[in-house]
C-alpha positions as a Markdown table, in Angstrom:
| # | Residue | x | y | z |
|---|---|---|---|---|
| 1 | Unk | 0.0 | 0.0 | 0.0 |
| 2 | Unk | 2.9 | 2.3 | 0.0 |
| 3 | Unk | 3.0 | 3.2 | -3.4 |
| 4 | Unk | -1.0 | 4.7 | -2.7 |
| 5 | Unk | -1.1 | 8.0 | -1.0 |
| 6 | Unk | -2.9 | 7.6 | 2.6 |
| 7 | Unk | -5.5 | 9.9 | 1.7 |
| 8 | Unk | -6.7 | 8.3 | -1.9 |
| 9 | Unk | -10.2 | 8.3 | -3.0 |
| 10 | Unk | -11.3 | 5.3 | -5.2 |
| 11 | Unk | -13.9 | 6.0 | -7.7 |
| 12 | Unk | -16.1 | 3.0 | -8.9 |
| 13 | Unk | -18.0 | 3.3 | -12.2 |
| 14 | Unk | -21.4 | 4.3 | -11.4 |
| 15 | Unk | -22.9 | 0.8 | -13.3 |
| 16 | Unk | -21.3 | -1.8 | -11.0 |
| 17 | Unk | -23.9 | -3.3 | -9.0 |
| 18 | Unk | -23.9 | -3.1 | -5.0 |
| 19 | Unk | -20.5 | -1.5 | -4.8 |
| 20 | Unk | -20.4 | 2.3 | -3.2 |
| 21 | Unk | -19.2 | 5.0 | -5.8 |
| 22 | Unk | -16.2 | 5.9 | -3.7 |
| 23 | Unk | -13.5 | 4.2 | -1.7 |
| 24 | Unk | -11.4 | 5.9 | 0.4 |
| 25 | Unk | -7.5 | 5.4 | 2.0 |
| 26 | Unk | -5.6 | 2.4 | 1.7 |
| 27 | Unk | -8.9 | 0.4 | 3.6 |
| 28 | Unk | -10.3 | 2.1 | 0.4 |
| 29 | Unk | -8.0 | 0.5 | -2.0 |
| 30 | Unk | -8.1 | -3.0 | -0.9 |
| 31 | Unk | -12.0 | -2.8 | -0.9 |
| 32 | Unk | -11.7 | -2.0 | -4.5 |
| 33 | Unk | -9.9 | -4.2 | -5.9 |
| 34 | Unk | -12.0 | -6.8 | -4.4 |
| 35 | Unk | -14.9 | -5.1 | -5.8 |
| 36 | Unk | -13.8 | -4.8 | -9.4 |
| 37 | Unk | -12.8 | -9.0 | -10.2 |
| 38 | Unk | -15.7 | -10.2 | -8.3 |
| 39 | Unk | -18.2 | -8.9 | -11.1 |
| 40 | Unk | -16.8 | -11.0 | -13.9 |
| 41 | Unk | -15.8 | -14.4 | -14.6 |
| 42 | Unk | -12.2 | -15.3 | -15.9 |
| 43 | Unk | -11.0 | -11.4 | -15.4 |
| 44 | Unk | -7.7 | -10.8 | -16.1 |
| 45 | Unk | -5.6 | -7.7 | -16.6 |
| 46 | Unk | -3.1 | -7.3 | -19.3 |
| 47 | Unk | -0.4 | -4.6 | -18.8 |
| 48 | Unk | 0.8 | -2.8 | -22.4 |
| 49 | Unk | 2.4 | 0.0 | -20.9 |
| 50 | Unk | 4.1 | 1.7 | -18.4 |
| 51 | Unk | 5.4 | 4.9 | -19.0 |
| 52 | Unk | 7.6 | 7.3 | -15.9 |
| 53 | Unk | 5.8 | 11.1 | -16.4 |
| 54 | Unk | 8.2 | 12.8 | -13.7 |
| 55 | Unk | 5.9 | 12.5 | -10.8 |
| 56 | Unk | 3.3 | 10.2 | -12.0 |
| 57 | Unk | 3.0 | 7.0 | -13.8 |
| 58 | Unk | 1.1 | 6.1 | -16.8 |
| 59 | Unk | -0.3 | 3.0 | -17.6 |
| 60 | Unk | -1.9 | 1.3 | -20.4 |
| 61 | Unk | -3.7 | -1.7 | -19.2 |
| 62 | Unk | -6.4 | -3.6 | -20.7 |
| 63 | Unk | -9.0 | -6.0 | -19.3 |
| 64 | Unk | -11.0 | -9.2 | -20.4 |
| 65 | Unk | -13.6 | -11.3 | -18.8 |
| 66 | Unk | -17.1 | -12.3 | -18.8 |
| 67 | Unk | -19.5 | -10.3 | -16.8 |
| 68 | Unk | -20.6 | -12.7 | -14.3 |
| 69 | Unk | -24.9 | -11.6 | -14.5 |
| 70 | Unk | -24.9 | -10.6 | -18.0 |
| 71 | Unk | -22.1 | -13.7 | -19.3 |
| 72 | Unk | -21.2 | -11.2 | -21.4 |
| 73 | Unk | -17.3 | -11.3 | -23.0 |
| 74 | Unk | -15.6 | -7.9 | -23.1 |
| 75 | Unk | -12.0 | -6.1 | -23.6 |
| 76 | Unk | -11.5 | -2.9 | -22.4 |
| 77 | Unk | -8.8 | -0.9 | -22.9 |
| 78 | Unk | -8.0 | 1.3 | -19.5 |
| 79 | Unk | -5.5 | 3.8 | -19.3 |
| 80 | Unk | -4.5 | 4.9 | -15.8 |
| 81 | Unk | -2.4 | 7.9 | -14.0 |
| 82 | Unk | -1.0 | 7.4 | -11.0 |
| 83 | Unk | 0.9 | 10.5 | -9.0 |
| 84 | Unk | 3.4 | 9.2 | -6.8 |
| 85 | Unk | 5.2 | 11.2 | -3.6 |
């Protein structure tokens, strides 16, 4: 949890299903990335990308499973910045 600032705020896309919108510290962060696999079937995350931007990160990730209500596939590309201290 180190890399994550102590006072980070998680926000969850408004469409997943029983999860609040917003997680907060590093209690926060571990809640949500339990939330996120838990609403598909075979997730997994493929990281493209990782680029240093001085004092943040960027990555290029993208993620495939089967949503585990709807059964349906999907790949979604999901670019990320993340400020570091």
């Amino acid at each position: 949890m180190g890399f994550f600032d102590e006072n980070v705020v998680v926000t969850q896309p408004p469409e997943l299903p029983g999860v609040p919108p917003h997680q907060y510290g590093h209690t926060g962060v571990r809640e949500a990335f339990g939330f996120w696999p838990e609403q598909w079937d075979d997730y997994h995350l493929d990281v493209i990308r990782v680029v240093d931007a001085g004092d943040r990160v960027l990555v290029t990730t993208i993620q495939h499973g089967r949503g585990k209500s709807s059964g349906v596939d999907f790949e979604m590309p999901s670019p990320q910045a993340q400020a570091g201290r």
